[in-house]
C-alpha positions as CSV (number, residue, x, y, z in Angstrom):
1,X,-34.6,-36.3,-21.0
2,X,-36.9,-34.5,-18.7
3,X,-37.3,-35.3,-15.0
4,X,-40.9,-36.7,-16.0
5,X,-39.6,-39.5,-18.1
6,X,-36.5,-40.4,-15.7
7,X,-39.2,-41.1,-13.6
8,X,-41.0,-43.3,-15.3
9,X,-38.4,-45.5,-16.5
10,X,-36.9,-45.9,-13.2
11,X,-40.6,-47.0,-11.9
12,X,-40.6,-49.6,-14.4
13,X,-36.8,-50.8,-13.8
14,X,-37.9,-50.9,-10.6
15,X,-40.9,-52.6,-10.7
16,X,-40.5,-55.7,-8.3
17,X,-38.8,-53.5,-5.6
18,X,-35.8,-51.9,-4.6
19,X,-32.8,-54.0,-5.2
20,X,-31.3,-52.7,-1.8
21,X,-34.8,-54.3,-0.4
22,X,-34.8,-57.4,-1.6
23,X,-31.0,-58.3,-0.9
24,X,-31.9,-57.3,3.1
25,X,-35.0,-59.4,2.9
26,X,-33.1,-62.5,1.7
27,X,-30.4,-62.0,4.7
28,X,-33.3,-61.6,7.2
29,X,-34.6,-65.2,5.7
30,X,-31.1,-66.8,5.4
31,X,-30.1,-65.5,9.3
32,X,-33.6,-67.1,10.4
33,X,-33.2,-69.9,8.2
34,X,-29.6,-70.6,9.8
35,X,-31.2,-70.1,13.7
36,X,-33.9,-72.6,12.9
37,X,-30.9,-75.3,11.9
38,X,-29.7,-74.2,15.0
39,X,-32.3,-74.2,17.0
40,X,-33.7,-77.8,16.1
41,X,-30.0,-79.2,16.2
42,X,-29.6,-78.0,20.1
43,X,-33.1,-79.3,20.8
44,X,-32.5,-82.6,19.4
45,X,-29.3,-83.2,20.9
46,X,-31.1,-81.8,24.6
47,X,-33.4,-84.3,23.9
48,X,-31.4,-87.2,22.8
49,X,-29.0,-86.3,25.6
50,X,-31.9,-86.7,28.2
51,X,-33.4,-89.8,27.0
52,X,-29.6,-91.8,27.3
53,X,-29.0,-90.3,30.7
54,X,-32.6,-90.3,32.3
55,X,-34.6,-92.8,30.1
56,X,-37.0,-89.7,29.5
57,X,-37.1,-86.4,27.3
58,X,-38.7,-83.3,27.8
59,X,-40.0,-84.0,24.3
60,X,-40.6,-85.9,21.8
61,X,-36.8,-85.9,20.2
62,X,-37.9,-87.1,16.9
63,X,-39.8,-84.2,16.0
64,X,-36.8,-81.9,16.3
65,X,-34.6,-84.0,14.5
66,X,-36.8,-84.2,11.6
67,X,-37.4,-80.7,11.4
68,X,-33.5,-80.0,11.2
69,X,-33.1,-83.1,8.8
70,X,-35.7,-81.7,6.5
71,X,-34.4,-77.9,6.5
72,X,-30.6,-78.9,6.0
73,X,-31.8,-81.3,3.3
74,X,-33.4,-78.4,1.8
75,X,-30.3,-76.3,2.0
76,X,-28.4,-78.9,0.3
77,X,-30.7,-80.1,-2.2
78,X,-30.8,-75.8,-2.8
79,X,-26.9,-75.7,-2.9
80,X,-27.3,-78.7,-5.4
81,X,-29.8,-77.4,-7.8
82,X,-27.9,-74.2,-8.5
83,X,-24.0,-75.5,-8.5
84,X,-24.5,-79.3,-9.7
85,X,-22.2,-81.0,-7.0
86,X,-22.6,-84.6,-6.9
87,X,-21.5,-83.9,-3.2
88,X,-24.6,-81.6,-2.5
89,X,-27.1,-84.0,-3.9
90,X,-25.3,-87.3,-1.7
91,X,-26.0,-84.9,1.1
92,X,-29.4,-83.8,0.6
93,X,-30.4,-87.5,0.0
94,X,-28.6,-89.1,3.2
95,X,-30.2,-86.6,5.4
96,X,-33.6,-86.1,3.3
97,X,-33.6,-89.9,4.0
98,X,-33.0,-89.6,7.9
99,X,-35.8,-87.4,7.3
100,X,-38.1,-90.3,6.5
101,X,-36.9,-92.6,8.5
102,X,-37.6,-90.0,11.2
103,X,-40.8,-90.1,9.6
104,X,-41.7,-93.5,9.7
105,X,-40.8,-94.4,13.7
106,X,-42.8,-91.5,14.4
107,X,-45.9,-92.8,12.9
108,X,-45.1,-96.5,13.2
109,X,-43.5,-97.0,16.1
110,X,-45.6,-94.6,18.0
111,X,-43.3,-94.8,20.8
């Protein structure tokens, strides 16, 4: 084979990127994926924390739980889709239904 058509075929395995590429890409979304759960999990417990002691929060605590609710319920319903654990499912549910609930007080309750 000439250099020509090494090339060429190496182009078209190659196509969608290199494969050293993509797997850094998916770290840099799974590492800001995982500071995000953390992130909303401190902020909700800073702000459910301040409401019990001072009757007040900085702000509005339901926000930030709903946004960790929703991207760990992701996460699991994820882990679910692609290994088919009952467990992962029961998870995704319980907290994709906090999620709601969450949901619900915030435009309901208004409060």
């Amino acid at each position: 084979m000439d250099k020509q058509k090494i090339l060429e075929i190496s182009k078209l395995e190659n196509k969608s990127g290199d494969e050293r590429d993509r797997q850094i890409e998916l770290k840099c979304y799974e590492n800001g994926f995982y500071c995000t759960i953390v992130l909303y999990g401190v902020l909700s417990m800073i702000a459910w924390t301040q409401k019990f002691f001072t009757g007040s929060s900085f702000a509005e605590m339901k926000v930030f739980t709903m946004g960790f609710l929703l991207a760990y319920a992701g996460y699991q319903f994820t882990k679910y889709f692609y290994y088919k654990k009952n467990y992962d499912l029961f998870i995704a549910l319980i907290l994709g239904s906090g999620f709601i609930i969450n949901l619900m007080m915030l435009v309901l309750l208004k409060n």
